[in-house]
C-alpha positions as a printed NumPy array, in Angstrom:
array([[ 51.033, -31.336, 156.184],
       [ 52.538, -33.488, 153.525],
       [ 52.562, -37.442, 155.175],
       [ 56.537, -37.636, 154.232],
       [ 56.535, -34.407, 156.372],
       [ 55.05 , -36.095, 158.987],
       [ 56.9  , -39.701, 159.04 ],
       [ 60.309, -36.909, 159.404],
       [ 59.016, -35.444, 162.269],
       [ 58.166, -38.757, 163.838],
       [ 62.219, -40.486, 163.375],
       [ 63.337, -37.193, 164.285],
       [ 61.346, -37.453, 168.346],
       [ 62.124, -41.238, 168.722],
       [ 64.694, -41.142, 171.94 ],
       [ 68.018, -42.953, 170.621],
       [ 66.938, -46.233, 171.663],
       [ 64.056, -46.672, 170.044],
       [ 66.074, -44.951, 166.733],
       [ 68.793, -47.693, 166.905],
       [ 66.406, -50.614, 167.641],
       [ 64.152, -49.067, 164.752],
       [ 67.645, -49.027, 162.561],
       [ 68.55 , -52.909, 163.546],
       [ 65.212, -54.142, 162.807],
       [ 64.927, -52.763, 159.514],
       [ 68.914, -53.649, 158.695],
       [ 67.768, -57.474, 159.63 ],
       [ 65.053, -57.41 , 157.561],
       [ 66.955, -55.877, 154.443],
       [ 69.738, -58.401, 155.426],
       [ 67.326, -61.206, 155.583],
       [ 65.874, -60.767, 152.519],
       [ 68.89 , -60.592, 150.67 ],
       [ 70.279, -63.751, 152.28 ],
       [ 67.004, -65.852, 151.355],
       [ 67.506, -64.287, 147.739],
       [ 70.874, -65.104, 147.438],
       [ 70.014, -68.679, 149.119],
       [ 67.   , -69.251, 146.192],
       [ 68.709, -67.185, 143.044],
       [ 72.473, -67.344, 143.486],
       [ 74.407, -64.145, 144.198],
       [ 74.692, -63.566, 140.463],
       [ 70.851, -63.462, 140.041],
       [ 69.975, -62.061, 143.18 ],
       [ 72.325, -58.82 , 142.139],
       [ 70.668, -58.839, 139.01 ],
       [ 66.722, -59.155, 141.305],
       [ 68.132, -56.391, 143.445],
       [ 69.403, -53.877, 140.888],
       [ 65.835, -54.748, 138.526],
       [ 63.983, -53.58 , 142.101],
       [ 66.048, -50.697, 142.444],
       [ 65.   , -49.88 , 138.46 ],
       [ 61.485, -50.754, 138.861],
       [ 61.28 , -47.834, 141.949],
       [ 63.052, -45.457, 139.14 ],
       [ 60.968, -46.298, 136.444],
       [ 57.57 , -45.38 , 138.183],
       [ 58.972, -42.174, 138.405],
       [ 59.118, -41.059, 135.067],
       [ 56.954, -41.822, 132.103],
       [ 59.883, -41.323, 129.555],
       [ 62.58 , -44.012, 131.765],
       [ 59.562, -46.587, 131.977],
       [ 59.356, -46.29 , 127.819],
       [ 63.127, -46.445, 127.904],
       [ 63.18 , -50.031, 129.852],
       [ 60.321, -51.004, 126.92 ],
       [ 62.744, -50.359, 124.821],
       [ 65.782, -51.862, 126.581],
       [ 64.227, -55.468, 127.175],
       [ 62.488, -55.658, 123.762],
       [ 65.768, -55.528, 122.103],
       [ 67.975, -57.182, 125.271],
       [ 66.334, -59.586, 126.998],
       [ 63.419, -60.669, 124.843],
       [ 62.281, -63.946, 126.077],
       [ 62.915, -63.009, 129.87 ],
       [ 60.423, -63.515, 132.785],
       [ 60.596, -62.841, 136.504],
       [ 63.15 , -65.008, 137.567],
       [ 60.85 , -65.454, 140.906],
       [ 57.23 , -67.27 , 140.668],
       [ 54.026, -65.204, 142.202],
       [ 50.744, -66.641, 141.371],
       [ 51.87 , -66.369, 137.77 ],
       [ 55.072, -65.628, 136.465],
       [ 55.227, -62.483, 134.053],
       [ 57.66 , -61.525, 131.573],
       [ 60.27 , -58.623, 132.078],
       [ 58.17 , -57.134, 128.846],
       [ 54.918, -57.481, 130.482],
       [ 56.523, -55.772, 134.109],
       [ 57.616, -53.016, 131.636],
       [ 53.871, -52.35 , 129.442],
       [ 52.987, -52.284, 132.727],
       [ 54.734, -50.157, 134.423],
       [ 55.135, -47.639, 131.509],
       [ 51.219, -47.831, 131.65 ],
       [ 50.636, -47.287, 135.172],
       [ 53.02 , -44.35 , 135.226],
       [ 51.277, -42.886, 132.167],
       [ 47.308, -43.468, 133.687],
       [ 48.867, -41.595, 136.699],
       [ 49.526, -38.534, 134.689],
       [ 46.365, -38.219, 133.815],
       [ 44.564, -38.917, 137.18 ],
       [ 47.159, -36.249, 138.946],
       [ 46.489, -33.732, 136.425],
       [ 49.999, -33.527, 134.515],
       [ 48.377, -34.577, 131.352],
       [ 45.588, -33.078, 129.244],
       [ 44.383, -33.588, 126.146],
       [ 44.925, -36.356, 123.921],
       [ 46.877, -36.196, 120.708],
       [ 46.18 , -38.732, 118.136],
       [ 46.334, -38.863, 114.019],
       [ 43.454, -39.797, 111.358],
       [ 45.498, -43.439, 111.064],
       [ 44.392, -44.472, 114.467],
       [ 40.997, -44.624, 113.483],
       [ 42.16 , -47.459, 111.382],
       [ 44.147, -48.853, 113.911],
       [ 41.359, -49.267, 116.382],
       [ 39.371, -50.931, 113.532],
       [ 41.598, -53.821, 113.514],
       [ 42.409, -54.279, 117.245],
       [ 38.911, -54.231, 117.22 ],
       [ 38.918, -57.059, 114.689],
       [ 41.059, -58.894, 116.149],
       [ 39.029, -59.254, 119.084],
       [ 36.085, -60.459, 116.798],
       [ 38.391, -63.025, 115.6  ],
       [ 39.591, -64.041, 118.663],
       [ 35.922, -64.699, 120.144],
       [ 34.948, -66.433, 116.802],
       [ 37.96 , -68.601, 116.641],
       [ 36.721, -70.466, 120.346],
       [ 34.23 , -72.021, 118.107],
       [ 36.956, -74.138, 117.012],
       [ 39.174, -74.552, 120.707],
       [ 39.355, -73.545, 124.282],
       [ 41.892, -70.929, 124.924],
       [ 44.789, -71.65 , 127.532],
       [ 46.717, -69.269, 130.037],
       [ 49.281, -68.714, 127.788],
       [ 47.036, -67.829, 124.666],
       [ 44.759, -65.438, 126.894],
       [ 47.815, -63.611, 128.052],
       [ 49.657, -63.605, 124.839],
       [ 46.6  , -62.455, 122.948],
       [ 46.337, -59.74 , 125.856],
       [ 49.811, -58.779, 125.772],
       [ 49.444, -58.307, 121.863],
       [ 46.22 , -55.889, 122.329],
       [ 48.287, -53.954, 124.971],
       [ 51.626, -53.536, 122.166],
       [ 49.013, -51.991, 119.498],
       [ 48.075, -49.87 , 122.06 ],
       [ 51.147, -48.411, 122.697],
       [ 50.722, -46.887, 119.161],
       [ 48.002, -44.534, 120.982],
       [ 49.95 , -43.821, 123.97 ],
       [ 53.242, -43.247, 122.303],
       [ 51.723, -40.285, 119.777],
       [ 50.528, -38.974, 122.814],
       [ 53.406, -39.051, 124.273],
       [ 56.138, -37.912, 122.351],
       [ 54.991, -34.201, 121.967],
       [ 58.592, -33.012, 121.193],
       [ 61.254, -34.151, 118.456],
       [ 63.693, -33.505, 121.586],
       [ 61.649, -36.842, 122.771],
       [ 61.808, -38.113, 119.522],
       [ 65.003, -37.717, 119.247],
       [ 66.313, -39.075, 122.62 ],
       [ 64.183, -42.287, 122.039],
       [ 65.926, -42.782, 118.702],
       [ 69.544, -42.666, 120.843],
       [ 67.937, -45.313, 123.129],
       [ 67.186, -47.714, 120.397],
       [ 71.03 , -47.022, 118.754],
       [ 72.504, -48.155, 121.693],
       [ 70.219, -50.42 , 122.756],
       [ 70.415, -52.408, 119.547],
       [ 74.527, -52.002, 118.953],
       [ 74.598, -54.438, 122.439],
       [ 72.609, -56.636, 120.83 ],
       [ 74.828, -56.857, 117.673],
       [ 78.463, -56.768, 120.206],
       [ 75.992, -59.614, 122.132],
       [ 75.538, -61.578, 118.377],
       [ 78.888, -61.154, 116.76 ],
       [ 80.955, -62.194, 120.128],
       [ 78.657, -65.233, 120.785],
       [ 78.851, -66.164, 117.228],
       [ 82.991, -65.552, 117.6  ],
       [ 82.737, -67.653, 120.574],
       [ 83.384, -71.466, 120.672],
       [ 80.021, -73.421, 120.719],
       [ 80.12 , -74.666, 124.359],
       [ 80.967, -71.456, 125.617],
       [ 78.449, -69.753, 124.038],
       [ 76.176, -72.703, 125.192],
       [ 77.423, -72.086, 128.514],
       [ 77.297, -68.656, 128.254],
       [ 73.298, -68.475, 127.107],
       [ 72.137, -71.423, 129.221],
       [ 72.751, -69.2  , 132.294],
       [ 69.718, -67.116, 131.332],
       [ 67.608, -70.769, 131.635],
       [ 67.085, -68.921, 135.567],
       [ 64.662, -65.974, 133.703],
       [ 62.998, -68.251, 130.893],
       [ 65.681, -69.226, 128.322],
       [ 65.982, -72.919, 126.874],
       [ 68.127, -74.61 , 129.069],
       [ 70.09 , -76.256, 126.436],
       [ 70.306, -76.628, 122.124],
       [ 70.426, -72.68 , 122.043],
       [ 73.197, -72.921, 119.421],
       [ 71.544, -72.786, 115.419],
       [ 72.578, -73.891, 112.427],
       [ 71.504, -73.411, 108.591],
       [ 68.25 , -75.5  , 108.021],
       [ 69.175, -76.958, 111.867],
       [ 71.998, -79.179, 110.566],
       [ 75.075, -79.107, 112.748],
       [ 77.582, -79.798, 109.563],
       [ 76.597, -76.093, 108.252],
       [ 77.174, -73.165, 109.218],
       [ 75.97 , -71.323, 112.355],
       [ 73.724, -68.975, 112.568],
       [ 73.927, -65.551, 114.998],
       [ 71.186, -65.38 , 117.241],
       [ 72.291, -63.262, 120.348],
       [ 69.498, -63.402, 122.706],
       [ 66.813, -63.77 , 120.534],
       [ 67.424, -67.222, 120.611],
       [ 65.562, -67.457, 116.867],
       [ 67.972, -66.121, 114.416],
       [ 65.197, -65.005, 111.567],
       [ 63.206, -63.077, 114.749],
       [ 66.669, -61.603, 115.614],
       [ 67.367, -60.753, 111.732],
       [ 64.111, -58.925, 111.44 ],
       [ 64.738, -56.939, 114.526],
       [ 68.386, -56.175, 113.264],
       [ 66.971, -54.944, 109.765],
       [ 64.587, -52.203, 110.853],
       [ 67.135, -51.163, 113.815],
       [ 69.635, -50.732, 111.069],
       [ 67.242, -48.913, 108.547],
       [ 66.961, -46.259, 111.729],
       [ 70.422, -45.956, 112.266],
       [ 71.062, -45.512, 108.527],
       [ 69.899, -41.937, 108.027],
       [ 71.747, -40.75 , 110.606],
       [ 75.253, -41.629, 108.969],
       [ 74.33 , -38.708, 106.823],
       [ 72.623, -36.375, 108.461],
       [ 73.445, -32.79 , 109.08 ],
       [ 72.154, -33.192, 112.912],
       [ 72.645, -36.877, 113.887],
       [ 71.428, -38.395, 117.367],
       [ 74.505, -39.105, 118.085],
       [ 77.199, -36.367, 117.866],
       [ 80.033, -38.868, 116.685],
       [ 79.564, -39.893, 113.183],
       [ 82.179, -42.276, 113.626],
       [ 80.425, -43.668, 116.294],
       [ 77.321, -44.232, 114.199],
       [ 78.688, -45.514, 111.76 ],
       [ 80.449, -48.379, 114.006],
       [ 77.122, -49.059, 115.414],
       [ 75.572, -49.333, 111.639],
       [ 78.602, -51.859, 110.589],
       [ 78.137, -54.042, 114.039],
       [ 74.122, -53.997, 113.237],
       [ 74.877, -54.837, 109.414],
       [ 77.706, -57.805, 110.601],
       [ 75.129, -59.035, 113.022],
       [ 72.407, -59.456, 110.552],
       [ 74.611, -60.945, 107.898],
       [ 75.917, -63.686, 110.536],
       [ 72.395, -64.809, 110.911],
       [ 71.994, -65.866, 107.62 ],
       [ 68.11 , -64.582, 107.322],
       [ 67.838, -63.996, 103.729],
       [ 64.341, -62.064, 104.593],
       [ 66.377, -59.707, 106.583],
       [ 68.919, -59.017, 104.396],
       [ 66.39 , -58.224, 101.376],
       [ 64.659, -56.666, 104.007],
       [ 67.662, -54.113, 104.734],
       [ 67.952, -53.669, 101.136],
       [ 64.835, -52.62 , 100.489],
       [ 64.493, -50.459, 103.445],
       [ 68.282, -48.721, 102.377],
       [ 67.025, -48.277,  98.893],
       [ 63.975, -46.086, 100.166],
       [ 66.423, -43.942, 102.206],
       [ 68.56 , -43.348,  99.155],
       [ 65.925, -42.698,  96.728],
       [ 64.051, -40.287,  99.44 ],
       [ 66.555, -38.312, 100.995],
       [ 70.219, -39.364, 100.792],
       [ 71.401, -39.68 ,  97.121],
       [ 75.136, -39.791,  98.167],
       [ 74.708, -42.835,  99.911],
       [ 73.277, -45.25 ,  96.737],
       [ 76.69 , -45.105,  95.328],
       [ 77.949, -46.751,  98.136],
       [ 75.135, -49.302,  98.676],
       [ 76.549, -49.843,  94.948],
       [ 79.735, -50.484,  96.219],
       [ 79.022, -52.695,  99.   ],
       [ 76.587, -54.481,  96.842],
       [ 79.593, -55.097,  93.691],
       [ 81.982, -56.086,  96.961],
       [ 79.123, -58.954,  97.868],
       [ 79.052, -60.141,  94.852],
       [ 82.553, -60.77 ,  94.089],
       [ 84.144, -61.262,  97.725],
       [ 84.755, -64.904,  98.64 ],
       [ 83.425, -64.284, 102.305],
       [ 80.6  , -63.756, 101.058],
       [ 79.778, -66.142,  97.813],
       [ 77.91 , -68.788, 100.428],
       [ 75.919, -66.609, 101.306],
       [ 75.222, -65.489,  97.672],
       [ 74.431, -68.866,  96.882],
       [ 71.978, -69.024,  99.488],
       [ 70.091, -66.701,  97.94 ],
       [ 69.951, -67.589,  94.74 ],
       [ 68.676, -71.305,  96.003],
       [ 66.194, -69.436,  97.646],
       [ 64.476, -67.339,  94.533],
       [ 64.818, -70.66 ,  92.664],
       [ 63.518, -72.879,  95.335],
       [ 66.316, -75.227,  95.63 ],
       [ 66.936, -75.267,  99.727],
       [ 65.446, -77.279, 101.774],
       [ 64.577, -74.07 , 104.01 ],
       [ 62.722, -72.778, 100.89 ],
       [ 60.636, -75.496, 100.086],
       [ 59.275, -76.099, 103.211],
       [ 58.551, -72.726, 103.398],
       [ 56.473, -72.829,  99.839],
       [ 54.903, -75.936, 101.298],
       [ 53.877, -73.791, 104.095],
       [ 52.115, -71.515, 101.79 ],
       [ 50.107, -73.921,  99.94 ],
       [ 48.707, -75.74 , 102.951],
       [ 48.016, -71.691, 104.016],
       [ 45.933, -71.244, 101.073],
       [ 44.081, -74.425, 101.715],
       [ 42.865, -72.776, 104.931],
       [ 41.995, -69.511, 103.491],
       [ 40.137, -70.944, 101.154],
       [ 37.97 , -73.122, 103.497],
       [ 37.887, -69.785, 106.026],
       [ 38.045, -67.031, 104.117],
       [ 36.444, -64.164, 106.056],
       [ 37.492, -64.53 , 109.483],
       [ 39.822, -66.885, 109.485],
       [ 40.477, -69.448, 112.483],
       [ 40.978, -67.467, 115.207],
       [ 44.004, -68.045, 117.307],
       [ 43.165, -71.239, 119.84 ],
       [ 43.136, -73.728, 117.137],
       [ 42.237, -74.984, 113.884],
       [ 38.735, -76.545, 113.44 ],
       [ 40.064, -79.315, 110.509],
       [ 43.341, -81.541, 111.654],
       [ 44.947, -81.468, 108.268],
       [ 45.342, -77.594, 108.553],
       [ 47.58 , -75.388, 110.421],
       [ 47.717, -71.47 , 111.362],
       [ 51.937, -70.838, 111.577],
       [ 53.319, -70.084, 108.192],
       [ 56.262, -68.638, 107.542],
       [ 54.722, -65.609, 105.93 ],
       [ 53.266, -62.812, 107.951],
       [ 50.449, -61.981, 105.407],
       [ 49.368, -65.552, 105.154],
       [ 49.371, -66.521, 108.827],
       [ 47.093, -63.114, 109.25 ],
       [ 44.692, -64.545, 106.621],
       [ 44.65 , -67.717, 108.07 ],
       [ 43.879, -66.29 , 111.915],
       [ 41.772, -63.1  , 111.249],
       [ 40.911, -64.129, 108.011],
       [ 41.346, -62.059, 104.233],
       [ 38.802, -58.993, 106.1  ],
       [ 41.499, -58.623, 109.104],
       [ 44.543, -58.865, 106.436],
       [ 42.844, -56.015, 104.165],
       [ 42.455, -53.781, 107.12 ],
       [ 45.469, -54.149, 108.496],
       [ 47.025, -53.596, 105.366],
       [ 44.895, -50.224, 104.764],
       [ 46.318, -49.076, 108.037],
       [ 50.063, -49.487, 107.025],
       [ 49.296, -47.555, 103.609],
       [ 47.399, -45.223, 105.91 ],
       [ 50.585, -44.815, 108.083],
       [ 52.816, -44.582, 105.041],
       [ 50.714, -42.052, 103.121],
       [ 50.634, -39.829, 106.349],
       [ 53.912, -40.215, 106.381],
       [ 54.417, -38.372, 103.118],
       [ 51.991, -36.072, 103.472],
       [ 54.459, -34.313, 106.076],
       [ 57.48 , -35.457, 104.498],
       [ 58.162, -31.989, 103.033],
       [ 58.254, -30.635, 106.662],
       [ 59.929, -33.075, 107.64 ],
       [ 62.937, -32.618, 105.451],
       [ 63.16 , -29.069, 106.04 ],
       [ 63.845, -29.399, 109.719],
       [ 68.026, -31.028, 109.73 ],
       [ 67.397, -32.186, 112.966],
       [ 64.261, -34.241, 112.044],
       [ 64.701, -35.481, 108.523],
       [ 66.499, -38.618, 109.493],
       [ 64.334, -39.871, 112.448],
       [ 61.335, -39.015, 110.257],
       [ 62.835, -41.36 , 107.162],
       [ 64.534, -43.556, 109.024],
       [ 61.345, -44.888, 111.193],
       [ 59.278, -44.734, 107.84 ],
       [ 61.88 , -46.82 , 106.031],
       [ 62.243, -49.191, 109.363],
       [ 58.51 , -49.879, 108.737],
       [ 58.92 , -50.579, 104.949],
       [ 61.678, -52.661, 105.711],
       [ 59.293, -54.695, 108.633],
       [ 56.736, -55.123, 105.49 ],
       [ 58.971, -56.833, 103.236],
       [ 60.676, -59.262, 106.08 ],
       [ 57.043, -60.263, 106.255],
       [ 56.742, -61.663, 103.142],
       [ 59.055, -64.713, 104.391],
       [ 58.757, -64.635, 108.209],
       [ 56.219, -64.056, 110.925],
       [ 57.639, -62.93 , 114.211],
       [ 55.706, -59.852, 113.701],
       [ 52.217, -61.131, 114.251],
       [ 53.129, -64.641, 116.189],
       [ 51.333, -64.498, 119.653],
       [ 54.706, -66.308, 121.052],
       [ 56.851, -63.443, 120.311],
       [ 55.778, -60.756, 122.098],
       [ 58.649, -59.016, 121.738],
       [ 58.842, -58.805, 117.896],
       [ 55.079, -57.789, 118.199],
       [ 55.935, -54.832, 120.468],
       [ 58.995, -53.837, 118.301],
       [ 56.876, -53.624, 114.938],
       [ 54.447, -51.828, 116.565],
       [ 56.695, -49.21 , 118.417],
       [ 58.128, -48.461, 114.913],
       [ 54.214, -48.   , 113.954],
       [ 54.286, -45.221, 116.678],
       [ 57.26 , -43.833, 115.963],
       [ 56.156, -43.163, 112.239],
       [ 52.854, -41.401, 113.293],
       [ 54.384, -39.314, 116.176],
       [ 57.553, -38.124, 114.449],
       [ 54.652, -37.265, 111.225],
       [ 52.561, -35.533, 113.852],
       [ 55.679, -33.541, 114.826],
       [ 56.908, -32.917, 111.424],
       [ 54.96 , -29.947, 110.934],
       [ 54.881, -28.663, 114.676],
       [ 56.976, -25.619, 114.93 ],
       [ 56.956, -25.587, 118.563],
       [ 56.718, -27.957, 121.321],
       [ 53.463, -28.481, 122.89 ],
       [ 52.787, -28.427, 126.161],
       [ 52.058, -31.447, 128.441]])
């Protein structure tokens, strides 16, 4: 007999005594708890512990809600941790990997799974987690890791390997498609979040974003500025708290959004609605002034009009003739153009960045440093260029394989494009996540939230869009679901 059976048939021959004293104690306890969370968090926080418990239970319950919530705090709440210290205190995104992981291991030690489903790419893939392990254990030549390295470096491993578990999966475009609705809404709160903060006077806003200081937010000088000078302008930054991480993230969410405003079968059944979420997304990115991003949408809008949707490039045109000439936007403009010449301050730090970089590659060219430390004091790993701050930590053999695995993705990509674009109801996710990713590549030339063990959350999101380009490929040519 089932145990839940059981514990039913138990409450059900307690004498009513022992069923109300059973009720009080376990009201006391609930009531107890709640009082000494209130008491610690505030009521505000404490509703917000509660309802997060409440989740947690739901999660664990489904495979596809736990990917959801991966979804929801990546582009959310991406710097938050349990507000509550245990022995250490995790991250909301590490509670998620974790729980999406545990519910999908269960699966397969109940039986409901079988089978794994994978691409040729992820042979490549596991090449280079598996060199950046080797770089990892080389680089403690050089320094002793801490906590926070060991658990960031482990919490990167884990987001590449969602790239194995996601292909898996996703074994429907039904999936597909719902995940892609997930990530539209998720990411228009994040722009409503941006543009109303932004809109906001500063010590509101302040006020406003120093009340997530209780789950690991800076508890003060949130509020950014071009090149970090009060007398310009301010830059968006929602709660990303980084406005370049937040334009990156805003890019590639737009690029996926983008297809859909002309598709024949969009995610979303109101085109209106899309488009809204597309302008917000757009807004958002232009308010944080990341002139990475922007280039980065560009490119990544260009690829969707040259691929698939002609009849949008005449009104990239148009919005791109209205840029020019509008006053709104002629600072902006001029930022640019300072930053292909090399006239901002922004810009040449950045190029001084880059030199020192290839001062270090040239001293460690093979494996780079690792990611504990440099061995040399006049060198440094961070540069504001993805590329470079992989050749300087995994060194020029890491950067070439992890570039072979993009082309890899990209080229597989193609290969099922033709499928892809027969099927209405899949041509846009299929572009859209492929043009996300080109759009990721080129934001790397002049940022690196993507690889940067610190931001976790930019890590995860490049590589969920890494997943979401093999899995919807995989699917292209399917012509039924399979089974799970």
């Amino acid at each position: 007999m089932p145990r839940t059976n059981q514990v039913t048939i138990w409450i059900s021959q307690l004498d009513r005594r022992a069923y109300a004293i059973a009720v009080g104690l376990s009201v006391g306890v609930v009531g107890a708890a709640i009082g000494l969370l209130i008491a610690a968090l505030g009521p505000l926080l404490a509703m917000a512990a509660l309802l997060g418990l409440l989740a947690g239970l739901y999660v664990i319950t489904d495979v596809r809600i736990a990917l959801y919530g991966i979804v929801l705090i990546v582009l959310l709440l991406p710097f938050g941790i349990l507000p509550v210290k245990i022995a250490i205190t995790p991250t909301l995104l590490d509670l998620a990997l974790g729980g999406f992981l545990l519910v999908y291991l269960c699966q397969w030690m109940t039986g409901r799974r079988g089978g794994v489903k994978l691409t040729p790419v992820h042979a490549l893939i596991a090449v280079y987690l598996m060199w950046l392990a080797l770089a990892f254990a080389l680089g403690l030549r050089h320094a002793g890791p801490t906590s926070s390295t060991l658990r960031q470096f482990a919490e990167t491993i884990l987001s590449i390997s969602l790239v194995f578990i996601l292909v898996d999966l996703l074994r429907s475009p039904a999936m597909l498609r719902r995940l892609a609705l997930v990530i539209l809404l998720a990411i228009g709160a994040q722009a409503v979040l941006a543009v109303a903060l932004y809109a906001a006077p500063d010590n509101l806003a302040e006020a406003l974003l120093v009340r997530l200081s209780r789950i690991g937010y800076p508890a003060g000088g949130v509020i950014r500025y071009i090149e970090d000078n009060p007398a310009l302008r301010e830059r968006a930054i929602g709660t990303w708290v980084d406005p370049n991480a937040l334009g990156g993230i805003l890019a590639t969410a737009a690029i996926i959004i983008a297809p859909q405003i002309a598709s024949r079968k969009p995610v979303i059944r109101w085109r209106w609605l899309t488009l809204l979420i597309f302008s917000l997304v757009a807004l958002a990115l232009l308010l944080t002034a990341s002139r990475a991003s922007f280039l980065a949408l560009l490119a990544g809008l260009l690829v969707i009009g040259t691929a698939r949707y002609r009849r949008l490039l005449p009104l990239l045109a148009l919005a791109a003739l209205l840029f020019l000439v509008l006053p709104q936007t002629q600072d902006y403009l001029d930022r640019l153009i300072q930053a292909f010449q090399g006239a901002d301050l922004a810009t040449q730090m950045r190029l001084g960045e880059w030199r020192d970089s290839l001062n270090l590659i040239g001293r460690y060219p093979l494996v780079g440093v690792g990611f504990t430390g440099t061995p040399d004091i006049d060198i440094y790993a961070d540069v504001a260029n993805m590329y470079l701050m992989m050749a300087n930590q995994i060194g020029l053999s890491g950067l070439l394989i992890f570039l072979l695995a993009m082309s890899g993705v990209l080229l597989y990509g193609a290969r099922h494009w033709n499928a892809a674009k027969a099927r209405p109801d899949f041509a846009a996710i299929h572009l859209g996540f492929h043009a996300a990713l080109i759009a990721a590549l080129v934001n790397a030339v002049a940022d690196l939230y993507f690889f940067r063990l610190d931001f976790q959350s930019s890590i995860t999101w490049f590589w969920l869009i890494v997943a979401l380009c093999l899995a919807s490929s995989r699917l292209a040519s399917q012509r039924a679901p399979e089974p799970v």
